[in-house]
C-alpha positions in Angstrom: 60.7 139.2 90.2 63.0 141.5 87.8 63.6 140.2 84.1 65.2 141.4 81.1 64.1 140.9 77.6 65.8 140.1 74.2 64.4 141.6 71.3 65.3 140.6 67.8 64.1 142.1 64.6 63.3 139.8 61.9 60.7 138.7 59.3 57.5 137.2 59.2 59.5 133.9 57.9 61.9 133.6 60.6 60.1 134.5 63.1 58.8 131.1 64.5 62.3 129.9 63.8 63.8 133.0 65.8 61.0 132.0 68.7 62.1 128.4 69.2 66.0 129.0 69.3 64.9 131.7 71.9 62.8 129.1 74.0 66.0 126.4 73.8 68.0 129.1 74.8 66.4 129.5 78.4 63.5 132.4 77.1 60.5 131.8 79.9 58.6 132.9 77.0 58.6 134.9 73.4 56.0 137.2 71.7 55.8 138.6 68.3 55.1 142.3 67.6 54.7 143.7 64.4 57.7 146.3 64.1 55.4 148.5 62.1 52.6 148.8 64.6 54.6 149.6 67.6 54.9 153.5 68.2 58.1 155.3 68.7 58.5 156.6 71.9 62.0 157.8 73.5 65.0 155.3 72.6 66.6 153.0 75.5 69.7 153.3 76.2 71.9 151.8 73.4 69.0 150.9 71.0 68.9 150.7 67.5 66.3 150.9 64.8 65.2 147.9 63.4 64.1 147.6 60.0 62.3 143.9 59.7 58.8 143.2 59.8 58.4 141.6 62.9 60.2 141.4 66.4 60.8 138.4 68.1 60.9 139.0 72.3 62.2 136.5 74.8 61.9 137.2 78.5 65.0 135.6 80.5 65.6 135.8 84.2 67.1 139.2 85.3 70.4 137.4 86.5 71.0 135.6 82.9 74.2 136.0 81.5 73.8 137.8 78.4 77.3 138.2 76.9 77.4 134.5 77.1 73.3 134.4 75.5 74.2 136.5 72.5 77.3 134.3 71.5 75.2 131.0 72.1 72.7 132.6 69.3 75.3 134.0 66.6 76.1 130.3 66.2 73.3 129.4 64.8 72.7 129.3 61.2 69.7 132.0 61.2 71.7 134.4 62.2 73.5 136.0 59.2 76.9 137.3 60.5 76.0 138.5 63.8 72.7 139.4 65.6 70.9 142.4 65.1 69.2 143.0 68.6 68.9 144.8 71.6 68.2 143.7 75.5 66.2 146.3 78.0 65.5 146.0 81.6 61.8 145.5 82.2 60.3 147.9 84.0 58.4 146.9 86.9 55.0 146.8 85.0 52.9 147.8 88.5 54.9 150.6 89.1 54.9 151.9 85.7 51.3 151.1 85.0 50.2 153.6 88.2 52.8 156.2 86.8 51.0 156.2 83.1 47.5 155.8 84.3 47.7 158.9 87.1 50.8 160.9 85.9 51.9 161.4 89.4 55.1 163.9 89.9 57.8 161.4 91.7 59.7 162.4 93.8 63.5 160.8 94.3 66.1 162.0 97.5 65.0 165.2 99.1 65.3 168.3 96.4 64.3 166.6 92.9 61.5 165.8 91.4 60.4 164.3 88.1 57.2 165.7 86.4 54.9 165.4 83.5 54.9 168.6 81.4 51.1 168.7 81.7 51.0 168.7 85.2 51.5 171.3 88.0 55.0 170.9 90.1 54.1 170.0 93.6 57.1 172.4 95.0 57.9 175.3 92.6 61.3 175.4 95.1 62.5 171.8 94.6 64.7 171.0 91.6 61.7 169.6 89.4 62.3 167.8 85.8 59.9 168.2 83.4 60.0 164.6 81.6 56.5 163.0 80.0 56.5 159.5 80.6 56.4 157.6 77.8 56.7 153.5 77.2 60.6 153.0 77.3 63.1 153.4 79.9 64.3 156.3 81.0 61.5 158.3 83.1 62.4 157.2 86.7 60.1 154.3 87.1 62.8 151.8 86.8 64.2 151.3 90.5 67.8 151.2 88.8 67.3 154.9 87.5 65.4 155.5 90.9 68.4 154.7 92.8 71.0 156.7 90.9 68.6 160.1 90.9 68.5 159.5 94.6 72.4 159.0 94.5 73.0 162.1 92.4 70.2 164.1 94.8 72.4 163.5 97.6 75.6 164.9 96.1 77.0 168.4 96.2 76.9 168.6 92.1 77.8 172.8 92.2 80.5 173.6 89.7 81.1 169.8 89.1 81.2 168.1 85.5 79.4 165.0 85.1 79.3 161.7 82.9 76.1 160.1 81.7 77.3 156.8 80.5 74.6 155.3 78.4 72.5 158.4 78.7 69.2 157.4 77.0 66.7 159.7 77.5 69.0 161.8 79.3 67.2 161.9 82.6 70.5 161.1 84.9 72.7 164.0 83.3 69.4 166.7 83.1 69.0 166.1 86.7 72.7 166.6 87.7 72.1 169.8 85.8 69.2 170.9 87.3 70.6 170.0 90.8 73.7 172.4 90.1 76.3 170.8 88.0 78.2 173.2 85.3 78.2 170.7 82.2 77.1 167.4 81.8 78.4 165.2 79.2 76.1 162.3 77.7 77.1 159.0 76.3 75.5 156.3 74.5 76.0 154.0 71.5 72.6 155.3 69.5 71.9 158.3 68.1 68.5 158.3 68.6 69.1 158.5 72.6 71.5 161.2 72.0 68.5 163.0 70.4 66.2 162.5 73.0 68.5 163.8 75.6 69.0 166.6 73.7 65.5 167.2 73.3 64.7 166.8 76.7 67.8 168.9 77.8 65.7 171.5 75.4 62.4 171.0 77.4 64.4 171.8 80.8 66.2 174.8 79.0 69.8 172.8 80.2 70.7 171.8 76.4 73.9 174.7 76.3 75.0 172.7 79.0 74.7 169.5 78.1 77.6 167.4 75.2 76.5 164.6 73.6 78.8 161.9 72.3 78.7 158.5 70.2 80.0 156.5 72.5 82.7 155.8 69.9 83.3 159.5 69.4 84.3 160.2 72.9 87.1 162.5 73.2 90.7 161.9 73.9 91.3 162.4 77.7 87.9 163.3 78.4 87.5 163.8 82.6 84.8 164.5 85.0 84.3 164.6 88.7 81.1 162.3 89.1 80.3 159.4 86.2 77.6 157.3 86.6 76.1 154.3 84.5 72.8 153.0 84.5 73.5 150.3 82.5 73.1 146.3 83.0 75.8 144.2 85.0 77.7 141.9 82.2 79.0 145.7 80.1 79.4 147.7 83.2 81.9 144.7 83.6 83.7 144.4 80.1 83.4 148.1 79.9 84.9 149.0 83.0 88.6 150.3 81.6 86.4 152.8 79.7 84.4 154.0 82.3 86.7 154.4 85.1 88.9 156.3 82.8 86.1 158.9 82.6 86.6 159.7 86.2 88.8 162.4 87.6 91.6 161.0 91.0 89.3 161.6 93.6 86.3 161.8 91.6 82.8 159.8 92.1 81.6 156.9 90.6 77.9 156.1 90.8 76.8 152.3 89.0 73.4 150.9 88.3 71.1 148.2 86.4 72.6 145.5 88.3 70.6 142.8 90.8 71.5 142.3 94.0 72.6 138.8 93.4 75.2 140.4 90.7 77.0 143.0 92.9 79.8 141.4 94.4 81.1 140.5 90.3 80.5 144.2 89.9 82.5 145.6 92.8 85.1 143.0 92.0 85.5 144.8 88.6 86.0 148.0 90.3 87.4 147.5 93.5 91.2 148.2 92.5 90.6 151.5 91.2 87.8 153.0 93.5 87.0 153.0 97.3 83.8 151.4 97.0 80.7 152.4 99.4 78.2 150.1 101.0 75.6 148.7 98.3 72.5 150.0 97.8 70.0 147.7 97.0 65.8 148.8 96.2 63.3 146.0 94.7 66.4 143.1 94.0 68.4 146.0 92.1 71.5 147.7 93.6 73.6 150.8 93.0 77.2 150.6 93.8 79.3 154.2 94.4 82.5 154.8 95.3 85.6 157.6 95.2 88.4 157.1 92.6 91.7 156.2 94.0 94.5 158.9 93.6 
């Protein structure tokens, strides 16, 4: 079953106080982790670093309104003006746990491939990425980034520009590069993921064609021909003026991080501006393409 988690940073003297507004909130359960203990590994999309002591996690059924979560939870009087948190997809633990503990090349759609940087490239003819997997999203494990490199695989990328929204580790917009695309433009609210995508743009020798923007920096009537957004459900809705303005008349859209049960509220968002595809659905997540309307 797919979940998300919550995680807020706090201190040692909240923290039990943090963990049982989280359990009458709906959390199935909450953990503690000492923020100073945990290692750094490449950012999620849109994550922040947090400077407590201690980090309170709630797990909450995949499907659970969040917008609605985090308002619920700025009303109550620990929270000093509003929340400092962040919310992740879990990864599928079986899948990632045979990715870290073999470091198998994957291999997504027919041409691309995903690889450790330690290990051989099964075809030295396919389009191979050299990314290390590390504990965060962003590697390919995830079904959601699964089904958008299999999306972006199957597209005729030569001489196109391309939108990572919510780029992270920068996997989505690398691979559009190595599969052809002339520039690819990365997105995301942190500055750490922008530095991780520019570091592994580095690693796959793409970073001169690769831009990298706060998402709040974004230039005035920035365009491209394929955008795509692996981000959850509830901001691909509220941020749906911003991202469809990103795409060119005629031009692709490519949407993930959203269950199958959450589609239809998705393509509802869309539907007016885009000719929407049949959805795509693998392990109760979905992707959800379509071609701008002139």
């Amino acid at each position: 079953m797919p979940w998300i988690q919550l995680k807020i940073n706090t201190t040692n003297e909240l923290a039990e106080a943090f963990s049982d507004l989280l359990e009458e909130s709906g959390a199935v359960s909450v953990t503690f982790q000492d923020t100073y203990d945990t290692p750094v590994f490449e950012p999620l999309p849109g994550e922040t670093r947090l400077w407590g002591n201690t980090d309170v996690i709630g797990l909450y059924e995949a499907d659970t309104d969040t917008a609605q979560l985090i308002e619920v939870l700025n009303l109550s009087p620990l929270v000093d003006k509003n929340l400092t948190y962040k919310i992740e997809q879990l990864e599928d633990k079986d899948w990632e746990r045979e990715w870290m503990d073999n470091f198998h090349p994957m291999q997504f759609g027919k041409r691309l491939w995903i690889c450790p940087s330690w290990r051989d490239v099964p075809d030295v003819n396919a389009v191979n990425v050299m990314l290390d997997p590390g504990l965060a999203f962003g590697t390919g494990t995830h079904p959601t980034t699964s089904l958008c490199l299999q999306w972006l695989d199957g597209l005729d990328l030569k001489d196109k520009i391309i939108i990572d929204y919510g780029c992270g580790s920068g996997i989505l917009a690398i691979a559009a590069l190595k599969l052809g695309a002339k520039q690819a433009i990365g997105i995301d609210i942190d500055p750490q993921a922008l530095q991780a995508s520019r570091d592994n743009a580095e690693r796959n020798h793409v970073s001169e064609k690769l831009s990298l923007y706060l998402s709040k920096d974004i230039p005035d009537n920035l365009l491209a021909d394929v955008v795509v957004a692996n981000i959850l459900a509830g901001p691909l809705k509220e941020l749906e003026p911003n991202i469809s303005v990103l795409v060119k008349p005629a031009g692709l859209l490519g949407l993930s991080g959203i269950l199958e049960s959450q589609s239809q509220s998705v393509c509802d968002a869309y539907a007016a501006k885009f000719a929407l595809d049949p959805v795509v659905t693998q392990e109760e997540w979905c992707r959800i393409t379509g071609k701008k309307l002139s």
